[in-house]
FIZA-602835 format. One record per residue (C-alpha): chain; z negated, y negated, x; residue in one letter. Coordinates in steps of 0.1 Angstrom, whole numbers, plus 5000, padded with zeros to 4 digits. Example, Ala and Ser with C-alpha at 12.3 -4.5 7.8 and 13.67 -1.06 7.14 Angstrom:
2
kette: A, up: 4922, north: 5045, east: 5123, rest: A $
kette: A, up: 4929, north: 5011, east: 5137, rest: S $
***
This chain:
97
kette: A, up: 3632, north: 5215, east: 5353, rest: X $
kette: A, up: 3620, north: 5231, east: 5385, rest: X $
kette: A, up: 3631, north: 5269, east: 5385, rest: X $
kette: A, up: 3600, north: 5281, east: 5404, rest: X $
kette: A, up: 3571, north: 5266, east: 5377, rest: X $
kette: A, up: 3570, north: 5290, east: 5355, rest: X $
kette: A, up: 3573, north: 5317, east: 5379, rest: X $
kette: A, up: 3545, north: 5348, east: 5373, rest: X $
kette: A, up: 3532, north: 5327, east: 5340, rest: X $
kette: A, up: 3530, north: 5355, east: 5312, rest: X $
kette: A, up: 3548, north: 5352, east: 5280, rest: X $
kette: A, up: 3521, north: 5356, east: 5250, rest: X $
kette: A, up: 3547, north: 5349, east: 5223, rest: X $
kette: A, up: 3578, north: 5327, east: 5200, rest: X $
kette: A, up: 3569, north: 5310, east: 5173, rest: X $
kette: A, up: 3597, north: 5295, east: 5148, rest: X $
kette: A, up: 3595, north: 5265, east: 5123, rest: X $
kette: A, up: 3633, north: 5276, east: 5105, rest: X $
kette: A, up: 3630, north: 5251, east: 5085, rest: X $
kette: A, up: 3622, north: 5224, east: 5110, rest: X $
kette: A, up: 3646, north: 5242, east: 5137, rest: X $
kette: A, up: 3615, north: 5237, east: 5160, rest: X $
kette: A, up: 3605, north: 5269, east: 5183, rest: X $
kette: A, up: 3576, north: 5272, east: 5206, rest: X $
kette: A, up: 3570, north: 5292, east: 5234, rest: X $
kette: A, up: 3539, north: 5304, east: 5242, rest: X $
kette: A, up: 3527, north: 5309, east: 5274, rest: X $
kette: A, up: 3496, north: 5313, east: 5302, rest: X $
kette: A, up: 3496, north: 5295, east: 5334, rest: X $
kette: A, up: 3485, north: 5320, east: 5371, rest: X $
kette: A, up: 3448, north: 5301, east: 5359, rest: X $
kette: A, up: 3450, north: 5315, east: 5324, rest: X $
kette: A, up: 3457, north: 5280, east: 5309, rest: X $
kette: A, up: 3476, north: 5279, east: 5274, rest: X $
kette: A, up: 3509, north: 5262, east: 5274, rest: X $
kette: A, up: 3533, north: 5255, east: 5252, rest: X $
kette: A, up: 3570, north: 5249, east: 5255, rest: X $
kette: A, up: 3583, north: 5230, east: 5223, rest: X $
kette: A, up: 3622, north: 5235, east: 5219, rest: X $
kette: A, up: 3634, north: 5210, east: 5191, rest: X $
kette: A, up: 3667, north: 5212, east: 5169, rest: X $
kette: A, up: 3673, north: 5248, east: 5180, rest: X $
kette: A, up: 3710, north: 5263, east: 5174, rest: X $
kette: A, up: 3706, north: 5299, east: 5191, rest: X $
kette: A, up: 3681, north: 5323, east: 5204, rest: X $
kette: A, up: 3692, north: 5349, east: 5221, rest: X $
kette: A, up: 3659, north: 5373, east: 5228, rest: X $
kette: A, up: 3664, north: 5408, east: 5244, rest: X $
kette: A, up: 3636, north: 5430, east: 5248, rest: X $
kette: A, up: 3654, north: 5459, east: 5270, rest: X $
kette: A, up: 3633, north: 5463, east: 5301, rest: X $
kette: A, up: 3664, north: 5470, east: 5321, rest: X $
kette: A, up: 3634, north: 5464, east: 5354, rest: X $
kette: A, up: 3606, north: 5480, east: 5334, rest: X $
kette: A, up: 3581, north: 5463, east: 5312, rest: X $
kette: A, up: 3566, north: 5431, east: 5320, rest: X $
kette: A, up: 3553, north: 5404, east: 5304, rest: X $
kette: A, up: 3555, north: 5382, east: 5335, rest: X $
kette: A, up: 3585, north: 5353, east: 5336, rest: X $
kette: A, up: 3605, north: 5352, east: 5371, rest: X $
kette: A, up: 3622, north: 5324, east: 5365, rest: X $
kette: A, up: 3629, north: 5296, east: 5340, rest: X $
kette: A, up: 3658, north: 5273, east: 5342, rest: X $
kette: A, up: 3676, north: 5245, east: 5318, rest: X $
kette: A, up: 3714, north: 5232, east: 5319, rest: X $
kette: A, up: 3735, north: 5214, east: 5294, rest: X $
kette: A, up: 3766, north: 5233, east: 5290, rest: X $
kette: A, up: 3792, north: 5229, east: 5254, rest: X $
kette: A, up: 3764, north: 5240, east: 5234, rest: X $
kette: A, up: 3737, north: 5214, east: 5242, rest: X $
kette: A, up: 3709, north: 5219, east: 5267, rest: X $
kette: A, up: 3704, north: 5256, east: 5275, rest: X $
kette: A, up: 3667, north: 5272, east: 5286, rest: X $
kette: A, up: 3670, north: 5305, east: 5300, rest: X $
kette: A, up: 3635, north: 5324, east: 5309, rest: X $
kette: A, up: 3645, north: 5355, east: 5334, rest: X $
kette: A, up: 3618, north: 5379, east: 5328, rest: X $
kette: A, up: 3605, north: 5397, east: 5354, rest: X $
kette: A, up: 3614, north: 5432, east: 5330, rest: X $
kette: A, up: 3649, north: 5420, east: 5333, rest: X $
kette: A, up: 3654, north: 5408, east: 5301, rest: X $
kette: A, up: 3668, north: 5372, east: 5298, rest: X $
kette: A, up: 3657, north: 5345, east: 5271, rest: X $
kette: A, up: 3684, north: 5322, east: 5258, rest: X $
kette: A, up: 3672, north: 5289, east: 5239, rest: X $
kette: A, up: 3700, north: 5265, east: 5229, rest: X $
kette: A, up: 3683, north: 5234, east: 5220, rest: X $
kette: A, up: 3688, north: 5195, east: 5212, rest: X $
kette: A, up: 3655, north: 5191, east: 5238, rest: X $
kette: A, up: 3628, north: 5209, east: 5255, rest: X $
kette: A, up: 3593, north: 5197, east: 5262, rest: X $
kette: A, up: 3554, north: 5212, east: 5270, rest: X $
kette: A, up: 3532, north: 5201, east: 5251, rest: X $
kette: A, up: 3502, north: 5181, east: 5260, rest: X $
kette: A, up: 3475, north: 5204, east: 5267, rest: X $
kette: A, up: 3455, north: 5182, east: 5246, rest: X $
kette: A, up: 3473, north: 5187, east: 5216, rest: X $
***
């Protein structure tokens, strides 16, 4: 996953299926498209809402790496704050479904 293709998209919101272990991530492309990032078989969120740059709602940077826990999505906000996703696999969803 390129590191740079989510920069300046805004975050709208998280959605979780707990039963399903299934999040989604919300989000609007620089044209205001909708997209949604699908995280399946989720082990751990980690989801700090701090501002420690001031608020945004604007991503900097999103990257993914497979460490001991599985694949690993982290979404650098540009507030400072950095979103944590431990996942099975990550994938957008086609914008026509």
């Amino acid at each position: 996953m390129n590191s740079n293709l989510c920069h300046d998209w805004t975050l709208v919101g998280l959605s979780m299926n707990w039963k399903l272990g299934e999040l989604v991530f919300e989000m609007r492309d620089p044209s205001s498209n909708v997209r949604s990032l699908i995280a399946k078989d989720v082990t751990s969120l980690d989801l700090p809402r701090k501002y420690p740059w001031g608020p945004s709602v604007s991503i900097n940077m999103m990257t993914r790496r497979q460490d001991e826990r599985g694949n690993v999505l982290q979404i650098e906000m540009q507030s400072g704050d950095t979103i944590e996703c431990v996942a099975d696999s990550f994938a957008f969803r086609d914008s026509g479904s």
